[in-house]
N, C-alpha and C positions, 0 to 999 in steps of 0.2 A: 601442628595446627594447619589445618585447612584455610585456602585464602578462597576467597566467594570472586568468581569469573562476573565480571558486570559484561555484560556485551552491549548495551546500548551508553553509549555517551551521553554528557550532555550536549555537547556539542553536534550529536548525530540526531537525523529529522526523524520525527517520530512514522511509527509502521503502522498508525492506524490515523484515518482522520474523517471528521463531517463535512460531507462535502457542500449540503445542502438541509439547513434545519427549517426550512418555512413549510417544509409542505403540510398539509394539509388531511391529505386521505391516512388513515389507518393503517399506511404499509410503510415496512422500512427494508429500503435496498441497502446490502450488502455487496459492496465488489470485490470478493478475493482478489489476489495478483493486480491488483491495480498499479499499481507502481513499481519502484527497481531500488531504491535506497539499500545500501549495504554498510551495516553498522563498521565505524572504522575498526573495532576492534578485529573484524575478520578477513581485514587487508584484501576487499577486495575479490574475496575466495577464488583469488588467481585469475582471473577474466579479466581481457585488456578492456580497455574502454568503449570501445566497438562492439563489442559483447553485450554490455550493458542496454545497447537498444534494440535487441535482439528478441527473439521470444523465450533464448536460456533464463533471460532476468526478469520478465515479467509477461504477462499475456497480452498480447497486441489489441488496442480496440476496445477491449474489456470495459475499461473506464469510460468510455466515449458510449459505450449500446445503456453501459447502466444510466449514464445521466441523463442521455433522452429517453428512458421509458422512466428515469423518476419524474423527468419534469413531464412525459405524457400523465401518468400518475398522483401528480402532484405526491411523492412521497419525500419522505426522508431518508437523505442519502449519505451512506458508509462508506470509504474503502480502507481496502489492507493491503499491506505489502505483499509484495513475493515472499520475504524471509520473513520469519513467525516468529520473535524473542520470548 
């Protein structure tokens, strides 16, 4: 019997979240790479912790351009992680 690989914990922060639900206009921003969270189960994927603020582990900024054009926007706003569970 096969056992089922869970890679997010409950303990581990989630890879997606709202950043901003007021807005208003008809658009919804999506930020890929917005964050760096690495589910415990993948130890890490060997990168010391200096790594982690790096652009290996997430897109630098990313998260900062989308939130001032949602709220130029007035949209509703997404992000996601680096890692995609």
């Amino acid at each position: 019997m096969q056992q089922d690989l869970l890679l997010l914990g409950p303990d581990d922060p989630s890879q997606v979240s709202i950043v901003y639900l007021g807005g208003l206009a008809p658009v919804l921003l999506i930020c890929y790479h917005a964050s760096n969270p690495i589910p415990a189960a993948l130890d890490g994927l060997g990168l010391v912790e200096r790594e982690l603020h790096r652009h290996v582990a997430f897109e630098l900024g990313a998260a900062e351009v989308t939130q001032l054009l949602g709220t130029m926007l007035d949209a509703l706003i997404g992000e996601t992680a680096d890692i995609q569970i």
